[in-house]
N, C-alpha and C positions, 0 to 999 in steps of 0.2 A: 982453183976457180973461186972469184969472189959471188956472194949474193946475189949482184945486177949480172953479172955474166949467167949465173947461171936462170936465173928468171927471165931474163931474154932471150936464151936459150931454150926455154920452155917453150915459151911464148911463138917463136919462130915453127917450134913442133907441133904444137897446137893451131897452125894454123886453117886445119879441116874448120873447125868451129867458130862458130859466129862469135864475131869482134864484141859484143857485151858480158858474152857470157865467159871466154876465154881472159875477160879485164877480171873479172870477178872470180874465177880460178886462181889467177896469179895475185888478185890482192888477198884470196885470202892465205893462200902459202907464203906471201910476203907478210903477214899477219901471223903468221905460224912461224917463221922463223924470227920475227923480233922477239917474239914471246919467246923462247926458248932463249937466243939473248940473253934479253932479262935475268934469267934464271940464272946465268953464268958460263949455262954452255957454248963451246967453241965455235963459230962460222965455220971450221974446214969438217967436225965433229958430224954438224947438222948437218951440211949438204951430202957428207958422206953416207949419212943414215939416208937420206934422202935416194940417194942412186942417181945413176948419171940420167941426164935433162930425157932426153931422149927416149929410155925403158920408160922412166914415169909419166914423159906423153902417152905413150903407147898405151900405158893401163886404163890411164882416165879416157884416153879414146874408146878403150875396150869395153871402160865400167858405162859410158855413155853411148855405147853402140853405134858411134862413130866409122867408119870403113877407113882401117888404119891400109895407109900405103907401105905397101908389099912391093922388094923386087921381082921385073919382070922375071918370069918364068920361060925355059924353052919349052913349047905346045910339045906335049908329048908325042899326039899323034892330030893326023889334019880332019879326026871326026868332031864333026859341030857339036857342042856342048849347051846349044842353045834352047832343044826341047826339052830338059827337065827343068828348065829355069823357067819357059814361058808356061808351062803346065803349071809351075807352082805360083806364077805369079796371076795365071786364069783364076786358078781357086781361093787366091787370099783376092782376089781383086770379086768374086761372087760373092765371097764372104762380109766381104767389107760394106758392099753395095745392100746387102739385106740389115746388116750392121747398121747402117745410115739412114736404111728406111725409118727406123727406129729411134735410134740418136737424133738424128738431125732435125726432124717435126721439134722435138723435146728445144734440141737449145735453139730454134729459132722463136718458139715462144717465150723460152725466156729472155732470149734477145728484146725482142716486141716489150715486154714487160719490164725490161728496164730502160727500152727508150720512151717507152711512155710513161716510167716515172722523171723523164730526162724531160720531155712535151710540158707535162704537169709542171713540173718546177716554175719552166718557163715561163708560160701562160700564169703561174699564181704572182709569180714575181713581178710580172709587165702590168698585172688588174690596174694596178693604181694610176699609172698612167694612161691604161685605156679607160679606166673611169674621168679621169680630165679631160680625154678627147670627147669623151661621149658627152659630160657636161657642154665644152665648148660647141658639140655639135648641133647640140639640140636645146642650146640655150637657155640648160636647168640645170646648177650643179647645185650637190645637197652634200654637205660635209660628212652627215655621219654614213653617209656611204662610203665615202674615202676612209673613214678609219675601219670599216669592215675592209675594205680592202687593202688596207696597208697589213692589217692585222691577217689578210689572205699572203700576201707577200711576204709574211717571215713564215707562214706553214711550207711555200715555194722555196726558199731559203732554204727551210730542215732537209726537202725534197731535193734539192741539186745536192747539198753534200753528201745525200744518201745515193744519189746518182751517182756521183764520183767516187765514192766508195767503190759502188756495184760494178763499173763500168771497166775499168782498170783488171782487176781479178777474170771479169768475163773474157774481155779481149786476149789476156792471157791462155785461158781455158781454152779457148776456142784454137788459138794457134799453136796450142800442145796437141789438141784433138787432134788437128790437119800434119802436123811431124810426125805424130805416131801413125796414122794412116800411109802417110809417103813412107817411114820408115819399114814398115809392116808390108808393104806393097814393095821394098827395093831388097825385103831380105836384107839378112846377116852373112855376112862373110868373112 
């Protein structure tokens, strides 16, 4: 099996997982084996060490708590298996709601707080030309006002890259918070 076979191969395994994160699995083992490569070792060497495509989806499914597909099963017997699941997912589902009470005040003010470093940006960065309208509106414009406000405009400037900074990581944050809750709430199997 060559390299592209077998990292298509992966990739076909890995298909439980979201398309960005499953690109960046396989760039970085395609990254892991150039580098090895490099060093002289052998392509049939490495994939061998590797293990066939298949067990090493499985693991990383495992290490990512992923619900690896299992052949069906014959039902043992025809008793419903369905109340110790809903009992446990009542109580992580209590647990979580009191969990939230908590959490969630928290990152929505920091939400607030980094869109109203995002509001500010805005507003500092627009002054100068709502300082122009205001001149034209009221038929008095005074320059050294303008360069107070151009000089407000690069503070609005530092403020948006701090924005975009903050805002990336939170979005992040927030959508790991929401997986781990669904995850937490669908149980391990």
């Amino acid at each position: 099996m060559k390299k592209n076979e077998y990292l298509d191969a992966l990739n076909e395994h890995l298909s439980v997982i979201p398309e960005l994160e499953r690109y960046d699995l396989i760039r970085e083992l395609d990254y892991r084996i150039a580098y090895q490569l490099q060093k002289g070792r052998s392509e049939a060497d490495i994939l061998r060490e590797l293990g066939e495509p298949h067990l090493r989806a499985q693991r990383i499914l495992e290490e990512r708590m992923y619900r690896v597909p299992s052949p069906p099963a014959a039902p043992a017997s025809s008793a419903p298996r369905n109340s110790p699941d809903f009992l446990r997912m009542a109580g992580v589902g209590i647990l979580l709601f009191f969990l939230n009470l908590v959490v969630l005040p928290i990152l929505i003010s920091l939400g607030a707080a980094i869109l109203s470093i995002g509001a500010s940006a805005f507003a500092a960065i627009a002054s100068p030309l709502l300082n122009v309208l205001g001149g034209l509106w009221h038929d008095s414009f005074y320059p050294a006002s303008l360069f107070g406000h151009v000089a407000i405009a690069g503070i609005g400037i530092l403020l948006a890259l701090l924005f975009i900074k903050l805002i990336k990581p939170c979005i992040r944050g927030i959508a790991a918070y929401a997986r781990w809750n669904l995850r937490l709430l669908r149980g391990r199997e």
